[in-house]
C-alpha positions in Angstrom: -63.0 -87.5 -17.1 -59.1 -87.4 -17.3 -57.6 -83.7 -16.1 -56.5 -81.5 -18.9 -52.5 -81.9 -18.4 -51.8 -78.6 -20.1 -53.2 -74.7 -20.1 -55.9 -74.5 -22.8 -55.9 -71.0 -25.0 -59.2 -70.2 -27.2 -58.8 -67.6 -29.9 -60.6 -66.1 -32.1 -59.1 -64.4 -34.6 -61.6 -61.2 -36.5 -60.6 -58.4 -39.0 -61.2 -55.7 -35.8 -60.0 -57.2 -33.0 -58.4 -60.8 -31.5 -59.5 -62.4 -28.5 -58.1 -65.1 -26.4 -58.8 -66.7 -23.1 -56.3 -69.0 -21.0 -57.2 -72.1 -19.4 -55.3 -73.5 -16.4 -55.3 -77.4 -16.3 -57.1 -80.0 -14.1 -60.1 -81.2 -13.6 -62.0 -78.2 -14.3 -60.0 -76.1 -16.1 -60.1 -72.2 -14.5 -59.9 -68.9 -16.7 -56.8 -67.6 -15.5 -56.7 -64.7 -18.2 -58.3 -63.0 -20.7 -56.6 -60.3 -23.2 -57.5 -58.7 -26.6 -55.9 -57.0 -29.0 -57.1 -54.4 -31.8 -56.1 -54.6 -35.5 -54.9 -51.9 -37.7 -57.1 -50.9 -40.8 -55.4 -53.4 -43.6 -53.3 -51.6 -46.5 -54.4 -51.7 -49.7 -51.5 -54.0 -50.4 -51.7 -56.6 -47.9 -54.0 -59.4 -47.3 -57.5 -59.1 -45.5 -56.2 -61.7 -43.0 -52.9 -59.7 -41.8 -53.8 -57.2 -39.4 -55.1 -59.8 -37.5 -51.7 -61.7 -37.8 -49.8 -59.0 -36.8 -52.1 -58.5 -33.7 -51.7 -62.3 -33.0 -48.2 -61.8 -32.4 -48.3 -59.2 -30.2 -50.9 -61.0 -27.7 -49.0 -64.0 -28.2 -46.2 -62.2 -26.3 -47.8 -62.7 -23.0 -48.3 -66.4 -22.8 -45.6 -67.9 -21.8 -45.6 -72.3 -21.1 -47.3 -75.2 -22.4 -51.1 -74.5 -24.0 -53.1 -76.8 -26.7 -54.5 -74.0 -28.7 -58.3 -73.9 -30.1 -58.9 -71.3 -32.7 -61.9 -69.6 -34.9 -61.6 -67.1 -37.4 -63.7 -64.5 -38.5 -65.6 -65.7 -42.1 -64.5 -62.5 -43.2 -61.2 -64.8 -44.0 -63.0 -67.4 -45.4 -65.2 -67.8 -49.0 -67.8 -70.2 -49.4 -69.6 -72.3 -51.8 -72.4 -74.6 -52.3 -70.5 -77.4 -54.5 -73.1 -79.4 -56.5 -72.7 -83.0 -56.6 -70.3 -85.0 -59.1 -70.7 -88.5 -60.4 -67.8 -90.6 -60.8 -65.5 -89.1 -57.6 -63.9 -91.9 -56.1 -61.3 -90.6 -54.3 -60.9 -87.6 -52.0 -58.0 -85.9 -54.5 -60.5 -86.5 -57.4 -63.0 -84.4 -55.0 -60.5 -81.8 -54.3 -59.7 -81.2 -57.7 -63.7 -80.5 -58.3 -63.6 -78.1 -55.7 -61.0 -76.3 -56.3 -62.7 -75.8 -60.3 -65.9 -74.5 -58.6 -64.0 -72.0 -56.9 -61.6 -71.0 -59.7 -64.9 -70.5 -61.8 -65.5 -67.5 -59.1 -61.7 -66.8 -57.6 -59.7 -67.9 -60.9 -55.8 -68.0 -60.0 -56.6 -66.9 -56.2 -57.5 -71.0 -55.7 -54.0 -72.0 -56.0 -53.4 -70.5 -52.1 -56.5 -71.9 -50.9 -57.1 -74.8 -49.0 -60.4 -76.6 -49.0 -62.8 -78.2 -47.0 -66.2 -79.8 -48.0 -68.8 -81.4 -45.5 -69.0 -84.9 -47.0 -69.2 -87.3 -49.9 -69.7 -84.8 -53.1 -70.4 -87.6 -55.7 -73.8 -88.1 -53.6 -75.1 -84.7 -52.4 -73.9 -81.0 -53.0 -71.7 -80.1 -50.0 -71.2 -76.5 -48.5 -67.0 -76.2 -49.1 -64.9 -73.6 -47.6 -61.9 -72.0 -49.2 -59.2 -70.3 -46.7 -55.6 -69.0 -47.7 -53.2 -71.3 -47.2 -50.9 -68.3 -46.1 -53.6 -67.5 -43.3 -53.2 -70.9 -41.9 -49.5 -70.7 -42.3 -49.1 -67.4 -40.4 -51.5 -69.0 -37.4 -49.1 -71.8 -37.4 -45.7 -69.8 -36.9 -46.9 -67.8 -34.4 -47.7 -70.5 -32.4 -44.6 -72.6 -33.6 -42.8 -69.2 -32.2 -44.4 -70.1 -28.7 -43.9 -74.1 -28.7 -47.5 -74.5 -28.6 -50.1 -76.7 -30.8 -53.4 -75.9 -32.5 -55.6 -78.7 -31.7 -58.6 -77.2 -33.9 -59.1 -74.4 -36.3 -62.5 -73.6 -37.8 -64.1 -71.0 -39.2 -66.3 -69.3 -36.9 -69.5 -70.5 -40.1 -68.7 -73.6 -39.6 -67.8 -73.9 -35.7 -71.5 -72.4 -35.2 -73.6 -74.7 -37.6 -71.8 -77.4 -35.9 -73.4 -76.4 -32.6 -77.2 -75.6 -34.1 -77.2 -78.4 -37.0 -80.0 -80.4 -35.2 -82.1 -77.3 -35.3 -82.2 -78.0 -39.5 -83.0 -81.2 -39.4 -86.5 -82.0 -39.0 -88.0 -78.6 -41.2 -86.8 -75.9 -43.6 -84.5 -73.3 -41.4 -82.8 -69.9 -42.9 -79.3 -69.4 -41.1 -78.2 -66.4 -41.2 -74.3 -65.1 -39.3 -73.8 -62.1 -38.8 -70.7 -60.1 -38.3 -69.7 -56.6 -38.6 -69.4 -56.0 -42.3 -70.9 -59.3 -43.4 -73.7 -61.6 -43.1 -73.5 -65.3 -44.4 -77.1 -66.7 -45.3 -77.8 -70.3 -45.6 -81.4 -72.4 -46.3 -81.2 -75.8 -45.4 -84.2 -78.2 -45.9 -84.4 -81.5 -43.8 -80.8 -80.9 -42.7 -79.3 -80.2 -46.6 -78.0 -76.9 -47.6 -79.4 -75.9 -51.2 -77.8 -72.4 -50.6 -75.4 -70.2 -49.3 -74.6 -66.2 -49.7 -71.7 -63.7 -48.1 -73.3 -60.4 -48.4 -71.5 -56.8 -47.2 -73.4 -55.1 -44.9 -73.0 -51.9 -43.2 -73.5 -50.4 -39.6 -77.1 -50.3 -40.5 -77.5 -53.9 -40.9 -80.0 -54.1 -38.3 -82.5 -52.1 -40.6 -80.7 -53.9 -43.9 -81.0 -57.4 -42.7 -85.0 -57.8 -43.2 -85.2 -57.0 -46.8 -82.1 -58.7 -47.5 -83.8 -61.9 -46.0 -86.7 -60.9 -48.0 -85.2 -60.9 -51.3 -83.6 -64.4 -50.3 -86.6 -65.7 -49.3 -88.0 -64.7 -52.7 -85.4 -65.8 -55.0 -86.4 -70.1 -53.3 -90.0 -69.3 -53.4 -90.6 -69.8 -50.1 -93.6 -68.7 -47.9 -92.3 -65.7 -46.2 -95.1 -66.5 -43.9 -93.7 -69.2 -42.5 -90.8 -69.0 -42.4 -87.9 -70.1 -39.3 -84.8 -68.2 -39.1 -81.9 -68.8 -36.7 -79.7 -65.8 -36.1 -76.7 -66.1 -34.9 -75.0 -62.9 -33.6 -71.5 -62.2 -31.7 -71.6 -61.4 -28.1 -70.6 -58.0 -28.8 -73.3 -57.2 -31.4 -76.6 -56.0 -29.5 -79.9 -57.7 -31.2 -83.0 -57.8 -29.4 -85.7 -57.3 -31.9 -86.1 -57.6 -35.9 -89.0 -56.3 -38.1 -89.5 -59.7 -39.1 -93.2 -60.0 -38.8 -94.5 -63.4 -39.1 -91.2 -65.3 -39.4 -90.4 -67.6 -36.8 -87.5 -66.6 -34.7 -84.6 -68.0 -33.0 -82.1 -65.4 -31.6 -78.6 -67.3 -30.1 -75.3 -64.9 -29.2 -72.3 -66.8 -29.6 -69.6 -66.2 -27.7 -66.7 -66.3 -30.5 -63.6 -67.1 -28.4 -64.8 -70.4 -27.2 -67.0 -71.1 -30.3 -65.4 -74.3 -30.8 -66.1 -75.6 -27.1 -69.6 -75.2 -27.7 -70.5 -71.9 -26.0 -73.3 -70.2 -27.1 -76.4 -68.1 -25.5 -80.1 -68.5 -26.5 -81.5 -64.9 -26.3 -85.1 -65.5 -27.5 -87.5 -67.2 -29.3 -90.2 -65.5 -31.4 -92.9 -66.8 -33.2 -95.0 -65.2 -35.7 -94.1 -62.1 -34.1 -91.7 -58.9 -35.0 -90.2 -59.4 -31.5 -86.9 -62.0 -31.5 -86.0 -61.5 -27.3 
């Protein structure tokens, strides 16, 4: 393995708070500093994304050198869509432009500042496509620019985790479900396809909210509540040990946001057929 030639920073970048960790180089790369920052409650005139710009900046101040920068983002920035599939797309502009017409069916004129990504080859299968603020990426990009530094990667935090867990869908029906403060993203895949995908608000009862909500999901694909196999993935600094899930099937993982897109994440528990998820 060659030696990392350059500090590493992770970021994750959330409507509450940013978080980064630093990286020295070498062989094994050593955390050498870890810093957050809170963000101010957005105006009613800005975008959702810019608190957490402006609290970039400021914890941008300390670094100071060299650093290939990794960063996720909250999916509070970030709308999704389950894009059916298209005959006749040929090219990838031709499956841009399809994209973008799902989402202006839902966003209307808000699609012209968003850029797109879809999973894969749209004239064969519906693909789960993201839609993020051009502006947003912009912003990320100055700050950095500001610093002399590079973004190597930049995901939302959705996609960063299914990334990680995707050979858990593959061989039987699986519910994902994300959950942040404020929102929860709930996805059914079966043998490894998505057929759907939902951004719901939640409040800071979701822990009470989040089994009839799964429920009511559950009911609307007829599927067997009975047997069913959930994946929960949760942020280090929400606490979940238990559900009143009874007779669902279980699987409880804390990520650990900053360094989603390295791969870090924390099994908590597996429960099946049981209420208990740790």
């Amino acid at each position: 393995m060659l030696p990392s030639l350059i500090d590493r920073l992770h970021i994750f970048l959330g409507p509450q708070q940013i978080d980064l960790i630093r990286y020295a180089r070498g062989f094994k790369p050593k955390e050498i500093m870890r810093a957050n920052a809170p963000c101010h409650l957005a105006d009613s005139n800005e975008p959702v994304w810019m608190p957490a710009i402006d609290a970039f900046k400021k914890l941008m101040l300390q670094q100071e050198g060299k650093a290939d920068v990794f960063v996720s983002f909250s999916n509070h920035f970030a709308q999704y869509l389950l894009v059916q599939s298209q005959e006749g797309l040929s090219t990838e502009s031709e499956e841009e432009a399809y994209v973008k017409f799902c989402f202006s069916e839902i966003y209307g004129k808000q699609t012209d500042h968003f850029v797109f990504r879809w999973s894969s080859d749209l004239s064969i299968d519906a693909q789960v496509a993201s839609a993020v603020d051009q502006d947003f990426l912009n912003a990320i990009d100055q700050v950095l620019e500001a610093k002399s530094m590079s973004c190597r990667a930049i995901q939302p935090s959705l996609m960063a985790a299914y990334n990680l867990m995707r050979n858990r869908f593959a061989a039987k029906a699986h519910w994902f479900v994300f959950v942040e403060h404020g929102c929860v993203l709930i996805a059914f895949f079966e043998h490894g396809v998505c057929s759907s995908i939902r951004r719901l608000r939640v409040t800071s009862q979701w822990k009470t909210e989040l089994p009839s909500i799964l429920t009511r999901e559950f009911n609307a694909h007829a599927v067997d509540t009975i047997h069913g196999n959930i994946l929960i993935c949760v942020p280090e600094y929400l606490e979940l040990r238990s559900l009143p899930l009874a007779g669902w099937n279980v699987e409880l993982v804390q990520l650990d946001q900053i360094l989603l897109l390295a791969g870090q994440f924390l099994p908590v528990g597996i429960s099946e057929n049981s209420h208990e998820a740790a």
